[in-house]
C-alpha positions in Angstrom: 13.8 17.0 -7.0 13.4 19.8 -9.4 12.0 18.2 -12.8 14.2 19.1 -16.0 13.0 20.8 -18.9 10.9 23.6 -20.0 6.9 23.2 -20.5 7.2 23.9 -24.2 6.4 20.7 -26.1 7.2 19.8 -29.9 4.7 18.3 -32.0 6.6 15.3 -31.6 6.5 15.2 -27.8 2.6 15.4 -28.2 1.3 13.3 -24.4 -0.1 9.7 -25.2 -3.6 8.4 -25.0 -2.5 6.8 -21.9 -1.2 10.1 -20.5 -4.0 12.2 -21.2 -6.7 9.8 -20.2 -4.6 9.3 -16.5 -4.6 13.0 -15.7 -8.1 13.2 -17.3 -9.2 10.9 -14.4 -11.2 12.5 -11.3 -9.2 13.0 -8.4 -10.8 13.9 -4.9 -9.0 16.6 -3.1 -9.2 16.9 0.5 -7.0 17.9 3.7 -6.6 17.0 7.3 -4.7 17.9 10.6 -1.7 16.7 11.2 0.2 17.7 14.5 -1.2 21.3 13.7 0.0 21.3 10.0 -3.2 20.6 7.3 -1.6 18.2 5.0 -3.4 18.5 1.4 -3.7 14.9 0.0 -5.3 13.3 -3.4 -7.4 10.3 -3.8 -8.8 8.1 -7.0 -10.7 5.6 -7.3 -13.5 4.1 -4.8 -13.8 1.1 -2.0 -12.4 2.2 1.2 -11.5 -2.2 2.2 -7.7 -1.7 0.2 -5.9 1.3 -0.7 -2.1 2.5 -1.9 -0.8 5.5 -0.2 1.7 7.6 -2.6 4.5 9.1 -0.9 6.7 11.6 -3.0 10.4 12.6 -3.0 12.5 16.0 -1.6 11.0 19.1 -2.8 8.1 17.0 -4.8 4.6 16.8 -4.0 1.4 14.4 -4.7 1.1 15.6 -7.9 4.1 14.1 -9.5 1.5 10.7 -9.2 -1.2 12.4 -11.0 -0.3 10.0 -14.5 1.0 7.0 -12.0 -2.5 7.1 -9.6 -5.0 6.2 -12.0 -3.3 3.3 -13.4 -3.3 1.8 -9.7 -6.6 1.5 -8.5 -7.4 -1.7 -9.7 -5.7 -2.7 -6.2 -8.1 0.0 -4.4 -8.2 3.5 -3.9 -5.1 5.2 -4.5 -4.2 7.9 -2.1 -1.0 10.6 -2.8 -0.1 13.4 0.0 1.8 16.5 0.0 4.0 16.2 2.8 4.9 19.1 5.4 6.8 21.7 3.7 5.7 20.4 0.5 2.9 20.9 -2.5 0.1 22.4 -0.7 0.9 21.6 2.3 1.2 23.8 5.6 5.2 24.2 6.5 6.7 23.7 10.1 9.3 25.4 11.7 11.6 22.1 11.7 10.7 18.7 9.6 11.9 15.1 10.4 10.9 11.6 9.3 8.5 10.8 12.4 6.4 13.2 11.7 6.0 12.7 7.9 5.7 9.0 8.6 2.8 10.5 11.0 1.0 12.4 7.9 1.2 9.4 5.6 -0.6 7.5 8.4 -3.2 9.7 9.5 -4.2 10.5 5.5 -4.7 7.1 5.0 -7.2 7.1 7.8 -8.6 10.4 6.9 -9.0 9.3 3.2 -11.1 6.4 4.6 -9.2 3.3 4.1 -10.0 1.0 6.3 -7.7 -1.6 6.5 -3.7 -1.3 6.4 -2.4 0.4 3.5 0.0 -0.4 0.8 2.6 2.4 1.2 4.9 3.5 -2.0 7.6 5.9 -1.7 9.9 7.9 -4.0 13.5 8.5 -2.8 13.3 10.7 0.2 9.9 9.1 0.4 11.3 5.7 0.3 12.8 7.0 3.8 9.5 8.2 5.1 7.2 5.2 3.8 10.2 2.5 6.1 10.0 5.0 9.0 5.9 4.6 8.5 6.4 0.7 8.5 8.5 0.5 11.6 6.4 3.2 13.8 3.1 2.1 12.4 3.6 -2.2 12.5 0.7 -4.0 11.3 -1.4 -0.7 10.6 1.0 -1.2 7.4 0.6 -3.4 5.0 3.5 -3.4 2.5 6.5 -1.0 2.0 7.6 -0.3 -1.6 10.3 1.9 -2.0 11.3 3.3 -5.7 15.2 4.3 -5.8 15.4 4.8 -2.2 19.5 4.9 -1.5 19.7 4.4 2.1 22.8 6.3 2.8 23.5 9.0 5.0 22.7 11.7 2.8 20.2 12.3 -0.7 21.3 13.5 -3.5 18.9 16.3 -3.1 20.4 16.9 0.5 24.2 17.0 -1.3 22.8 19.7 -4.0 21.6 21.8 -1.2 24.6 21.4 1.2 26.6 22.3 -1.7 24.3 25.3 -2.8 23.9 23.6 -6.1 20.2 23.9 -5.7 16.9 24.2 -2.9 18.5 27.6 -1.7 16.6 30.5 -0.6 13.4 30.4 -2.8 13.7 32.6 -6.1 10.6 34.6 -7.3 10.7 34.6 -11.0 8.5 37.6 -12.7 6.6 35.1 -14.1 5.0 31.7 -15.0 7.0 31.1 -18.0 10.1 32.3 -16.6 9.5 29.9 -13.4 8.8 26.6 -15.7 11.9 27.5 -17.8 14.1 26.9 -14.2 12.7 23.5 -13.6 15.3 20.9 -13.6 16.1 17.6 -12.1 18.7 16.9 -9.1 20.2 14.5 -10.1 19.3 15.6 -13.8 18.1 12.8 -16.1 16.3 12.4 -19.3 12.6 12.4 -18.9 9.1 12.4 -21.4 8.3 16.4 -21.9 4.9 16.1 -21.6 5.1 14.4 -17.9 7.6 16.8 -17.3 5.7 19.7 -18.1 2.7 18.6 -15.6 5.1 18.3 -13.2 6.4 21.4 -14.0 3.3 23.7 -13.8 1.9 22.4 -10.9 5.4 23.1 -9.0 5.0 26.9 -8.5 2.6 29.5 -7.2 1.9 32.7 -7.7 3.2 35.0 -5.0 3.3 38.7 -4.7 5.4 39.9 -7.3 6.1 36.7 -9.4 5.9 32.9 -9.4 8.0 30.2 -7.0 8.6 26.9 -6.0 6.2 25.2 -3.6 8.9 23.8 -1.4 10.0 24.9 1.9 13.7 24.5 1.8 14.2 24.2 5.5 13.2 20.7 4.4 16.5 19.4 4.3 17.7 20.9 6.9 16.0 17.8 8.6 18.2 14.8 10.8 19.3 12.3 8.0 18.4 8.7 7.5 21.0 6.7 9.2 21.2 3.2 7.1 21.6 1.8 11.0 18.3 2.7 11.7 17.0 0.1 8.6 15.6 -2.9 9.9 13.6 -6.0 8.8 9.7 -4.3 9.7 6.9 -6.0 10.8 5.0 -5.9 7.0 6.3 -7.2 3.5 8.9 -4.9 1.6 9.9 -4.3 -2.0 12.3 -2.1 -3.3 12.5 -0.9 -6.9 16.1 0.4 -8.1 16.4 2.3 -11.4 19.0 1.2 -13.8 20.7 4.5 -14.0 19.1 5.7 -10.9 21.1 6.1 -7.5 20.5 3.0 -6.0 24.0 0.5 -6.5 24.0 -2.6 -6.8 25.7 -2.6 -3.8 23.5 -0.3 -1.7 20.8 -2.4 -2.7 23.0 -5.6 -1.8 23.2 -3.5 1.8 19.3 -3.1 2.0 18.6 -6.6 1.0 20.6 -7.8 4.1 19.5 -5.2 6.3 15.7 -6.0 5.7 16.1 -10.0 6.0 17.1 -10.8 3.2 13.1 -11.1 2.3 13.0 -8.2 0.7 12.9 -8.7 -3.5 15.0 -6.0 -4.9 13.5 -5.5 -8.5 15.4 -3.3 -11.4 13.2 -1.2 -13.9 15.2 -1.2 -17.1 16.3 2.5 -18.6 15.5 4.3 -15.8 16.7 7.2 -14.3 16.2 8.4 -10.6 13.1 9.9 -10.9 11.4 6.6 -12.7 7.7 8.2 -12.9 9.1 10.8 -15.3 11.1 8.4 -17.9 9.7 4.9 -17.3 6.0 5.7 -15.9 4.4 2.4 -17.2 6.9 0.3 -16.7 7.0 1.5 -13.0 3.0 0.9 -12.7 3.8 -2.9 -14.4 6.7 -3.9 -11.7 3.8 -2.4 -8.9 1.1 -4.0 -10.5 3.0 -7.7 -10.8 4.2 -6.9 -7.1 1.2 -6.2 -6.0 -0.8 -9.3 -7.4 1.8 -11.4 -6.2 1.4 -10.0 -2.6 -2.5 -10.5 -3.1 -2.4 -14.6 -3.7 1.0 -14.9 -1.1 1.2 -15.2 2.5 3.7 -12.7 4.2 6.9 -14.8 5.9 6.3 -14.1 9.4 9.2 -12.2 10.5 11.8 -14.6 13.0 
């Protein structure tokens, strides 16, 4: 997921208060082992007792949470991890959803939370944070995943079957040539300013230019089978965008496939990648979720 526009802003696209203030907030950076493989991972906010793990999509990383993170930790600490092959991340010779949903549990460990995470997920890491609830039980507390088609294949996984996109990595001659490449797949509106962050901290320098962060063996991965969804052990949410990729009746498909216990909760406007054209009202449908979850039993699964 490639974001969309350059990093040049109008004075009209000048970043909110809101905005600014987020990214202005301190975020702890740390790293830890995983199967060989240091995965780099960001934490805000303190109090180890309740925590929020942030898992991001194909080709993303932890830092397309950086305005999303801050606005969480009134539920705890908020915890978001480049995954293998991604962000700052160590890359592997192969990648599959085991050993993601592996990272995302050991970070939270590692990032001190003691007691069963909250895990959110983005698309591909929609995939990764249901693989995490089914291999990890009741070391999970909640699943949320955010436009999460559970089909054979991502959108990001079509673009680069199809050589559309995620092919051999370019090296651009330099940073303002790199930012100008950035798109979206699918490609969507999104805000310019959030866009731009997203952008810049995308790409590094390398000899003789600038390129993406991503290792595209990534989706050379197995795929998700939707046969391998099932009703997991912890409570489970899943967010759909409005004009994101998530049907009505893919999401009518999940909602059976997870117990029917699963809300399935639309965020109005939005495109796929909801964090970069609806950011606050994604953090009000977590935050409502979330509070709900906290003065609710979970149903006990039959």
């Amino acid at each position: 997921m490639l974001p969309m526009t350059s990093a040049r802003l109008s004075p009209a696209d000048h970043p909110p208060q809101w905005f600014t203030t987020a990214l202005a907030t301190p975020a702890e950076q740390a790293r830890t082992t995983v199967d060989g493989a240091a995965i780099a991972y960001r934490s805000w906010g303190s109090g180890a007792d309740r925590g929020l793990v942030l898992v991001h999509g194909g080709a993303a990383h932890s830092r397309w949470w950086d305005h999303i993170a801050p606005l969480l930790t009134g539920s705890g600490k908020v915890v978001a991890l480049d995954l293998s092959g991604h962000g700052d991340s160590d890359r592997r010779d192969s990648y599959d959803l085991d050993t993601w949903a592996h990272e995302v549990h050991a970070v939270a460990a590692a990032a001190g939370l003691s007691r069963p995470p909250v895990v959110i997920g983005h698309s591909m890491g929609g995939f990764v944070t249901l693989r995490a609830a089914a291999l990890f039980e009741t070391q999970i507390d909640g699943a949320i995943v955010v436009d999460t088609a559970v089909r054979d294949i991502t959108p990001e996984e079509l673009a680069a079957r199809e050589r559309r996109a995620f092919g051999p990595l370019r090296t651009y001659p330099d940073r303002q040539t790199a930012l100008a490449r950035f798109r979206t797949v699918p490609e969507q509106r999104t805000l310019p300013y959030i866009a731009a962050h997203v952008a810049e901290t995308s790409i590094r320098a390398v000899e003789g230019g600038w390129t993406w962060k991503f290792d595209p063996r990534i989706f050379l991965r197995p795929h998700f089978s939707p046969d391998l969804l099932t009703r997991p052990d912890c409570r489970v949410a899943v967010f759909r965008a409005q004009h994101g990729i998530v049907s009505t009746e893919i999401s009518a498909a999940m909602y059976d496939r997870l117990g029917r216990a699963a809300p399935v909760i639309e965020i109005p406007a939005a495109g796929h990648h909801v964090m970069l054209d609806q950011p606050l009202a994604l953090v009000t449908g977590v935050r409502t979720l979330l509070a709900d979850w906290d003065h609710s039993k979970p149903e006990t699964p039959g």
